[in-house]
FIDO-571074 format. One record per atom (N, C-alpha, C): atom name; x, y, z. Coordinates in Angstrom, 1 decimal. Layout:
! FIDO-571074
  site      xx      yy      zz
    CA       X       Y       Z
...
! end
This chain:
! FIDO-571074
  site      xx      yy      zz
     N   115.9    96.6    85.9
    CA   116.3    97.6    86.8
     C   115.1    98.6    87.0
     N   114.8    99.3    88.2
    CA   113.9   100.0    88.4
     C   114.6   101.3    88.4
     N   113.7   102.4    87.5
    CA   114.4   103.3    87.7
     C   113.6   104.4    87.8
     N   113.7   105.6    88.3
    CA   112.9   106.8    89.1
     C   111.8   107.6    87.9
     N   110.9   107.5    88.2
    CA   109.8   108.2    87.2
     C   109.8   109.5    87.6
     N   109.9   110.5    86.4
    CA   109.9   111.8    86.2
     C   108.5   112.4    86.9
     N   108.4   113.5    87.8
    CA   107.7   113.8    88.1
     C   107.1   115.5    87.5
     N   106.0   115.2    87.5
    CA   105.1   116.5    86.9
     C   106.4   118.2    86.8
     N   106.3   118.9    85.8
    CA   107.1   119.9    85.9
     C   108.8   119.5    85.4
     N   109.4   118.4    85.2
    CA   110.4   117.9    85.0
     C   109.8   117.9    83.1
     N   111.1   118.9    82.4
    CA   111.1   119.3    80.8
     C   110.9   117.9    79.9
     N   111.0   116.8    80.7
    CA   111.4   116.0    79.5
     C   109.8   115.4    79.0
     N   108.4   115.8    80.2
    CA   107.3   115.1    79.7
     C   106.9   116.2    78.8
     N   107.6   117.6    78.6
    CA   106.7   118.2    77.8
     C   107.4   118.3    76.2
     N   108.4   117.6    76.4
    CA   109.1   116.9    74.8
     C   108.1   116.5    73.8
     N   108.3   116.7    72.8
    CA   107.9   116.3    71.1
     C   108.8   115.3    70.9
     N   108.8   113.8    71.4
    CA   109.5   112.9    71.4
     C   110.4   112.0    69.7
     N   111.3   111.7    69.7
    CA   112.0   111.5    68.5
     C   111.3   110.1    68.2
     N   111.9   109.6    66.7
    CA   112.0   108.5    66.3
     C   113.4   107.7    67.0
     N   113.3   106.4    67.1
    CA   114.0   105.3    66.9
     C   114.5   104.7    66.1
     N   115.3   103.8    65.6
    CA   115.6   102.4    65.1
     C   115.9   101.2    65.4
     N   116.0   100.7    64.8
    CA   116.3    99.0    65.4
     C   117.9    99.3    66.0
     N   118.6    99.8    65.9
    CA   119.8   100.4    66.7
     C   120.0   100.7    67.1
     N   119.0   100.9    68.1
    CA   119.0   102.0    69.5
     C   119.5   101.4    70.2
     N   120.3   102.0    71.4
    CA   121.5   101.2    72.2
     C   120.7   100.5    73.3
     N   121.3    99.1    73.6
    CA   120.4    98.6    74.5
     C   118.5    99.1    74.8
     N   117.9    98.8    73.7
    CA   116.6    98.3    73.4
     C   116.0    97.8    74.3
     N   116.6    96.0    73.8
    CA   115.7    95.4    75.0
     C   115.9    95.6    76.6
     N   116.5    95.7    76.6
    CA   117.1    96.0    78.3
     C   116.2    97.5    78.0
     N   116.0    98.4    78.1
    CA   115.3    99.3    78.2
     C   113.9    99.3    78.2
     N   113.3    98.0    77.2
    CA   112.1    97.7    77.7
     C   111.9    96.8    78.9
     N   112.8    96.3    79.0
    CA   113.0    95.4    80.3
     C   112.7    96.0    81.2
     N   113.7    97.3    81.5
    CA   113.8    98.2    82.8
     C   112.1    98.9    82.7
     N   111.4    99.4    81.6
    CA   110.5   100.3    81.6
     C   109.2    99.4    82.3
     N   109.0    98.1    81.9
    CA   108.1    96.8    82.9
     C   108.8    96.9    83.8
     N   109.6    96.8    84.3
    CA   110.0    96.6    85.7
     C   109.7    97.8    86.5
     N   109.8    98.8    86.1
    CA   109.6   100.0    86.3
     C   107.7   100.5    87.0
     N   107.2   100.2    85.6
    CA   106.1   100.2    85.3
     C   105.2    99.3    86.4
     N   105.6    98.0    86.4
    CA   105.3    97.3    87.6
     C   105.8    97.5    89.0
     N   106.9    98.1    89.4
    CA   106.8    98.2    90.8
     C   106.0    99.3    91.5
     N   105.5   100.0    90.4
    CA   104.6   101.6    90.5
     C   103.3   101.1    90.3
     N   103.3   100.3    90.4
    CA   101.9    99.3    89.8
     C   100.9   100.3    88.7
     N   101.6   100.8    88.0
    CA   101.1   101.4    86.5
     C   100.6    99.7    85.8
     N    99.9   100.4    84.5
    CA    99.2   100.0    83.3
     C    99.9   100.1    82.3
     N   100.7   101.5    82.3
    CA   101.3   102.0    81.0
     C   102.6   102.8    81.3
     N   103.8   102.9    80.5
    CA   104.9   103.9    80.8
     C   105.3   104.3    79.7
     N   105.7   105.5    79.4
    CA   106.2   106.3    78.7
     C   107.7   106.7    78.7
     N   108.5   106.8    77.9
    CA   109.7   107.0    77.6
     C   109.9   108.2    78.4
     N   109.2   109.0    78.2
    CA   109.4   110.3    79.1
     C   109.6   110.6    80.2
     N   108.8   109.4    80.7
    CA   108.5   109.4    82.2
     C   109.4   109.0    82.6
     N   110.8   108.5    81.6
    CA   112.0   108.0    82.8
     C   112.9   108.7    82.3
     N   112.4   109.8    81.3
    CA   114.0   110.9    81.2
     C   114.3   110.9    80.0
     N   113.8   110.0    78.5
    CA   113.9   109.6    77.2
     C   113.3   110.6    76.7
     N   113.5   111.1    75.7
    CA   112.7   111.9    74.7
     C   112.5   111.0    73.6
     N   112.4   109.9    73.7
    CA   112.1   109.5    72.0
     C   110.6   108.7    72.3
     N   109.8   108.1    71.2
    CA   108.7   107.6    71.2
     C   108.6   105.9    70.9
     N   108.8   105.9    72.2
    CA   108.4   104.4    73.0
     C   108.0   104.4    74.2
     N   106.9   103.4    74.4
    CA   105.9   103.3    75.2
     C   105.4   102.3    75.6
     N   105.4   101.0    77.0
    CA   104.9    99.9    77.0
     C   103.3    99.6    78.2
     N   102.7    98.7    77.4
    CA   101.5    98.8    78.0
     C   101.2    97.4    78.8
     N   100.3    97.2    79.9
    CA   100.2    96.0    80.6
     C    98.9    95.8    81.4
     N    98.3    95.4    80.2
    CA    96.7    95.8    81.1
     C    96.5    94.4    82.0
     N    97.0    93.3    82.0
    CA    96.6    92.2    82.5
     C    96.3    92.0    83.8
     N    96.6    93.6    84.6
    CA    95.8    93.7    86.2
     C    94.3    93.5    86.1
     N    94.1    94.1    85.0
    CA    93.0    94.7    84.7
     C    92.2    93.7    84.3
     N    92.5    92.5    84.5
    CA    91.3    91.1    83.7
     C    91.1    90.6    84.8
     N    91.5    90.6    86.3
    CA    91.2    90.3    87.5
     C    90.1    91.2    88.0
     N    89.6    92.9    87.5
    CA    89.1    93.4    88.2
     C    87.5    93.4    87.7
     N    86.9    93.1    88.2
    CA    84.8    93.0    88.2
     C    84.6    93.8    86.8
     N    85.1    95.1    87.2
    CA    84.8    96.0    86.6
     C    85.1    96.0    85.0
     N    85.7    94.9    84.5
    CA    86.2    94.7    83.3
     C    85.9    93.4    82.9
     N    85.1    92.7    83.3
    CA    84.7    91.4    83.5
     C    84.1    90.9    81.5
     N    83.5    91.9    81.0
    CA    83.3    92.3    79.6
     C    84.3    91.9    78.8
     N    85.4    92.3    78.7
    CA    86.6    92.4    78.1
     C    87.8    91.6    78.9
     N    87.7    90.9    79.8
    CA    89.0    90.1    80.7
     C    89.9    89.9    80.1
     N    88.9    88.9    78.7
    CA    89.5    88.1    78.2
     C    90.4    88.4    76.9
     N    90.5    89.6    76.7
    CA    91.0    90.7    76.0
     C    92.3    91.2    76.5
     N    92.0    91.5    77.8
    CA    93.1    92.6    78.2
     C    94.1    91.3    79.5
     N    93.6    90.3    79.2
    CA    94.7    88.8    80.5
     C    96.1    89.2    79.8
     N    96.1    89.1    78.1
    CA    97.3    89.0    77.4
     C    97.9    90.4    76.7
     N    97.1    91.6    77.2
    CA    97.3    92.5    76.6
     C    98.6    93.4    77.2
     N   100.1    92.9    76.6
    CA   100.7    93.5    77.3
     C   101.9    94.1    75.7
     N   102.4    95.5    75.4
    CA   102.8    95.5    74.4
     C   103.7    96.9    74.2
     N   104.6    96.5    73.7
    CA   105.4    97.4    73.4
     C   105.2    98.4    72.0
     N   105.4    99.9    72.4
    CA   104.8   100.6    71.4
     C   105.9   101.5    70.6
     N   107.0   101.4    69.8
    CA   107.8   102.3    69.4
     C   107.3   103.2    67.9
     N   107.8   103.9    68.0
    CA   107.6   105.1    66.7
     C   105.9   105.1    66.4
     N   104.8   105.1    67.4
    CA   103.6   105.1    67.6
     C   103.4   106.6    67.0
     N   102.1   105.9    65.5
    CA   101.6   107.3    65.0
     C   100.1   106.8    65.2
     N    99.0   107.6    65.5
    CA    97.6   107.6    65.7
     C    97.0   107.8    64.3
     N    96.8   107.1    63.9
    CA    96.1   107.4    62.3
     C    94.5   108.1    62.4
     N    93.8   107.3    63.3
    CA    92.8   107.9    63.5
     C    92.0   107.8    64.7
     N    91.1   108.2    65.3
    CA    90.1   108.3    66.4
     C    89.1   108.6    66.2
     N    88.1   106.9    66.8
    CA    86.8   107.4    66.1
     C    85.6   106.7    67.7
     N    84.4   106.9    67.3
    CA    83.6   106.5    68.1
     C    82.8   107.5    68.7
     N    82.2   107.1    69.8
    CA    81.8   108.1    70.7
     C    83.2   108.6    71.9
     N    82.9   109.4    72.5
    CA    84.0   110.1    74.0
     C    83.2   109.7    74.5
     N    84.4   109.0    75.6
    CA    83.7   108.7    77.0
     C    84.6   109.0    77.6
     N    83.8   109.6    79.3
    CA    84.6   109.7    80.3
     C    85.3   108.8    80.9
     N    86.6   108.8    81.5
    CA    87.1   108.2    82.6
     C    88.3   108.9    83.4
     N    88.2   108.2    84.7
    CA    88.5   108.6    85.9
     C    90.5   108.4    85.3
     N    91.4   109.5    85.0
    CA    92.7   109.1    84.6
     C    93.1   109.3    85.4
     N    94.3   109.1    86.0
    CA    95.7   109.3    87.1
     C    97.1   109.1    86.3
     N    98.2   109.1    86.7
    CA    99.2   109.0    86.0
     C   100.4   109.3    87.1
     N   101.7   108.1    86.9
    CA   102.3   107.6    87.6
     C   103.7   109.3    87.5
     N   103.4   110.2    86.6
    CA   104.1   111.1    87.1
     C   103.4   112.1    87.9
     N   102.4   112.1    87.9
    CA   101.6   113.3    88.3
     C   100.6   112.3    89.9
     N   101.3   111.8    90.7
    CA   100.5   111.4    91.8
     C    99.7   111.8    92.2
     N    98.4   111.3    93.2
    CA    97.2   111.4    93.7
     C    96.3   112.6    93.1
     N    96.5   112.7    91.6
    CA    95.5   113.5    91.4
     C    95.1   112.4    90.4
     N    93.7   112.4    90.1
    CA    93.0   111.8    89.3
     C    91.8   112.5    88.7
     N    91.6   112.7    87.5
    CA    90.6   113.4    87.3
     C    89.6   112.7    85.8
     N    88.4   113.3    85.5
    CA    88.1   112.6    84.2
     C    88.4   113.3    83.0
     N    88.7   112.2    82.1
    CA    89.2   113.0    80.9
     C    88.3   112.2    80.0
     N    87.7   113.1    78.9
    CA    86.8   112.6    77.7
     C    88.2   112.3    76.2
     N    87.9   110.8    75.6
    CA    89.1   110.4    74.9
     C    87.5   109.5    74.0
     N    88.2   109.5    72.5
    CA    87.5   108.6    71.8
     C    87.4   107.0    71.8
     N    86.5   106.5    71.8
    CA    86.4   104.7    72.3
     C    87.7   103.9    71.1
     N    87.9   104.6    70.0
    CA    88.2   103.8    69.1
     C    89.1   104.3    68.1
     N    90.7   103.7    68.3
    CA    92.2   104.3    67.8
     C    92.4   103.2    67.1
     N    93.1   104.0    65.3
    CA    93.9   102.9    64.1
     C    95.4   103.5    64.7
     N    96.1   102.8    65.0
    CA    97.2   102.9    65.8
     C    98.2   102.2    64.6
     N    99.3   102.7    64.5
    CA   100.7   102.1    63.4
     C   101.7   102.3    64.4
     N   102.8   101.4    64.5
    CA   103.8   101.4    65.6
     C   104.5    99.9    65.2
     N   105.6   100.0    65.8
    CA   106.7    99.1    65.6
     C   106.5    98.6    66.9
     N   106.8    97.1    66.9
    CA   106.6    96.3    68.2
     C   108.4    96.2    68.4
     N   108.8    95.4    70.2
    CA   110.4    95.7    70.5
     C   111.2    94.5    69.2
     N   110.6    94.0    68.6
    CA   111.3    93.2    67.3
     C   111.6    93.8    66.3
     N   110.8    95.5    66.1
    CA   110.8    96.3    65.2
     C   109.7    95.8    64.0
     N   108.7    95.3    64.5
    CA   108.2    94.8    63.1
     C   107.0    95.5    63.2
     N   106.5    96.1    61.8
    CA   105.6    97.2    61.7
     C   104.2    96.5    62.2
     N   103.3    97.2    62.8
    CA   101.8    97.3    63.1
     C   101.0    97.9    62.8
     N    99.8    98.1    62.4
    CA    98.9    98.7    62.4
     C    97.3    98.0    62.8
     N    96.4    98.2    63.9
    CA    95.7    97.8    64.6
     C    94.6    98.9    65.2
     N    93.6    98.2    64.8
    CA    92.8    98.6    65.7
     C    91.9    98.6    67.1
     N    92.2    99.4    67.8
    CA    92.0    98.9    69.5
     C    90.8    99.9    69.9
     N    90.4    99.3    70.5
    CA    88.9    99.9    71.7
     C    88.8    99.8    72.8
     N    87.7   100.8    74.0
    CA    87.5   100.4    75.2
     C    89.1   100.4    76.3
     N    89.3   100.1    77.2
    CA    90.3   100.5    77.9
     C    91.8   100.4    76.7
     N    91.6    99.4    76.3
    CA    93.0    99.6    75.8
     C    93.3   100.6    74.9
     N    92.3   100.8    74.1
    CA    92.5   102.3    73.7
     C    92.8   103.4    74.2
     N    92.0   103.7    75.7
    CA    92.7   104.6    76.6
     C    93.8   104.8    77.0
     N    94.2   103.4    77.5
    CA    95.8   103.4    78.0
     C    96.7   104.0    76.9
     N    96.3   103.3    75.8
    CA    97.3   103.6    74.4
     C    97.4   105.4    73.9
     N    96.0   105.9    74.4
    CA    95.9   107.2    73.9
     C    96.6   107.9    75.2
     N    96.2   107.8    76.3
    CA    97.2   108.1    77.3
     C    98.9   108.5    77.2
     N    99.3   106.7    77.1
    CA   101.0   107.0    76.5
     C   101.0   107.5    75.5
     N   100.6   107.8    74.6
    CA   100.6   108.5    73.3
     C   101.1   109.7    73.7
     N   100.2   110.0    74.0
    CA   100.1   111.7    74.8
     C   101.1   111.9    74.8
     N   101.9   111.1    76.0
    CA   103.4   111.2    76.8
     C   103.9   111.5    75.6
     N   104.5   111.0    74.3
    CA   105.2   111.2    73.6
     C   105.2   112.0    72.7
     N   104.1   112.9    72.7
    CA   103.0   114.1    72.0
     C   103.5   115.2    73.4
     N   104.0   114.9    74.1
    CA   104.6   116.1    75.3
     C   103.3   116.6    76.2
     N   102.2   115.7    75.7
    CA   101.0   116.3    76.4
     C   100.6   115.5    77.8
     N   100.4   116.0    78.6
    CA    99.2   115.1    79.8
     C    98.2   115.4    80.1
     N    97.8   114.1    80.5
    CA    96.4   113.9    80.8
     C    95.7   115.5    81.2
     N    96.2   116.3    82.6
    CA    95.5   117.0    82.8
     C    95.6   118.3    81.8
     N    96.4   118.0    80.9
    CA    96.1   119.3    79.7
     C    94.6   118.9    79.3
     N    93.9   118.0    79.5
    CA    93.1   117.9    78.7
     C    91.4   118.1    79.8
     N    92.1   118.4    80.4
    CA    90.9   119.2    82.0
     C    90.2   120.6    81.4
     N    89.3   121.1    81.8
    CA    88.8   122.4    81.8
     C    89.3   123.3    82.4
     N    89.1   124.6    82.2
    CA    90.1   125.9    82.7
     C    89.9   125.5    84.4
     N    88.6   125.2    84.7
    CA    88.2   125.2    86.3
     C    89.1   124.0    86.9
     N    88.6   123.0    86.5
    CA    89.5   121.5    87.1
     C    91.0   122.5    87.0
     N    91.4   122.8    86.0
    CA    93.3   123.0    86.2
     C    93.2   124.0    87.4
     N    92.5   125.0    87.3
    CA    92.6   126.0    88.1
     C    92.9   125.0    89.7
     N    91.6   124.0    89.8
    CA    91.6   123.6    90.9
     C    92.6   122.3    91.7
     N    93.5   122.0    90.0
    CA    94.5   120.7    90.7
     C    95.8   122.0    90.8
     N    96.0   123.1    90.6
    CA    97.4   123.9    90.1
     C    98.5   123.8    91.8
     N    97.3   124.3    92.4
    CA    98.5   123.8    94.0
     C    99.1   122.3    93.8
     N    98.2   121.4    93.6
    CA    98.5   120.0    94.0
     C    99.7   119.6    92.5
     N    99.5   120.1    91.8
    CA   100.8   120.1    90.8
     C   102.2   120.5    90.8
     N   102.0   121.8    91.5
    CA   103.0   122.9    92.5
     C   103.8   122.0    93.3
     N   103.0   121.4    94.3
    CA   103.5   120.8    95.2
     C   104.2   119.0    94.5
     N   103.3   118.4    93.8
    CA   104.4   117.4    93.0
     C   105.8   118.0    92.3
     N   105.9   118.8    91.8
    CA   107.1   119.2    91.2
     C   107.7   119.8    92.0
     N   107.4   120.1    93.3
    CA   108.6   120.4    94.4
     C   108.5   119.4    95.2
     N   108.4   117.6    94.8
    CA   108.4   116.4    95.6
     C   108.0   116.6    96.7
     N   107.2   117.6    97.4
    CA   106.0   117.2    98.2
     C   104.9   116.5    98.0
     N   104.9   115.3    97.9
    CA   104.6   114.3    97.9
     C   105.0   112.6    98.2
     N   103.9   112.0    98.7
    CA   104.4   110.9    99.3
     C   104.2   109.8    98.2
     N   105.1   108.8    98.1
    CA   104.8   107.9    97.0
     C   105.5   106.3    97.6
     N   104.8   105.3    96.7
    CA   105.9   104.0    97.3
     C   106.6   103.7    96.2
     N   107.0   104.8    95.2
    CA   107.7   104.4    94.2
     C   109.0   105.4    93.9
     N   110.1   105.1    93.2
    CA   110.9   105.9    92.8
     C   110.3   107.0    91.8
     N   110.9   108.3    92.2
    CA   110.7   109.4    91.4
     C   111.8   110.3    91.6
     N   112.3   111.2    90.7
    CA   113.1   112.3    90.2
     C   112.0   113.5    90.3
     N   112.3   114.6    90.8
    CA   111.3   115.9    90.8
     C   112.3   116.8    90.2
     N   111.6   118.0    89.6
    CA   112.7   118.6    89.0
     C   113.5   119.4    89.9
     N   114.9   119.8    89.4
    CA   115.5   120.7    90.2
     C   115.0   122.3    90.5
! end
């Protein structure tokens, strides 16, 4: 089921998201819905938040991303990289920061660069519930530090300079009063 992604200004992306358990009511159907979701928005990544959840789960789907030139390095990495992330804690962040150009499926047509570390020790339960700990680099790190965020109540553009916010604040305004055009389902706040 596809269901309407929360848009910028709606309380629930600025949540300190909860834990889970393997008891959480209808699970798999909720990861189901969040890829389905996730894919008709032609996202990368979705966040619990983004559909109205406060707790911390998060699924990721880079395998657009092994068709594109630009990732030609890593294809073969990111063809099968598709994964479910519950009760995600960031142990650590290391490397150099690099920029990249982010966007995000609640906050439409703005895109901006955000500086993020190349390289996350990530611990998280996969949708079987069985513990992980891994370490990821290069986009998929990004994506993963990205939905993180979501669940940390933070976004992307918190992490802009006083000037950039200054200069997306209309275009934010205007998402959270659903002026804006989209081909995807969204909820704006009341």
């Amino acid at each position: 089921m596809i269901l309407p992604i929360r848009a910028f200004g709606d309380a629930v992306l600025r949540k300190h998201c909860h834990e889970i358990d393997k008891d959480y009511p209808e699970l798999k159907a909720l990861v189901e819905n969040m890829y389905d979701t996730m894919d008709s928005a032609h996202g990368i990544g979705l966040a619990a938040p983004q559909i109205g959840l406060d707790i911390r789960l998060f699924v990721v789907d880079l395998s657009p991303l092994a068709e594109d030139e630009d990732y030609a390095d890593i294809a073969e990495e990111l063809k099968d990289f598709k994964k479910v992330f519950i009760n995600a804690k960031i142990l650590e962040e290391s490397g150099e920061e690099w920029k990249f150009n982010e966007g995000c499926l609640s906050i439409p047509d703005i895109r901006e660069d955000v500086k993020r570390k190349e390289t996350i020790l990530i611990e998280y339960f996969d949708e079987n519930f069985v513990k992980h700990t891994d370490t990821f680099s290069d986009m998929r790190a990004r994506v993963i530090q990205h939905e993180y965020d979501h669940i940390e109540g933070i976004l992307f553009t918190d992490h802009l300079s006083s000037l950039k916010k200054k200069l997306v604040k209309g275009k934010l305004a205007k998402i959270s009063q659903g002026d804006v055009a989209v081909n995807y389902k969204m909820r704006f706040p009341k």
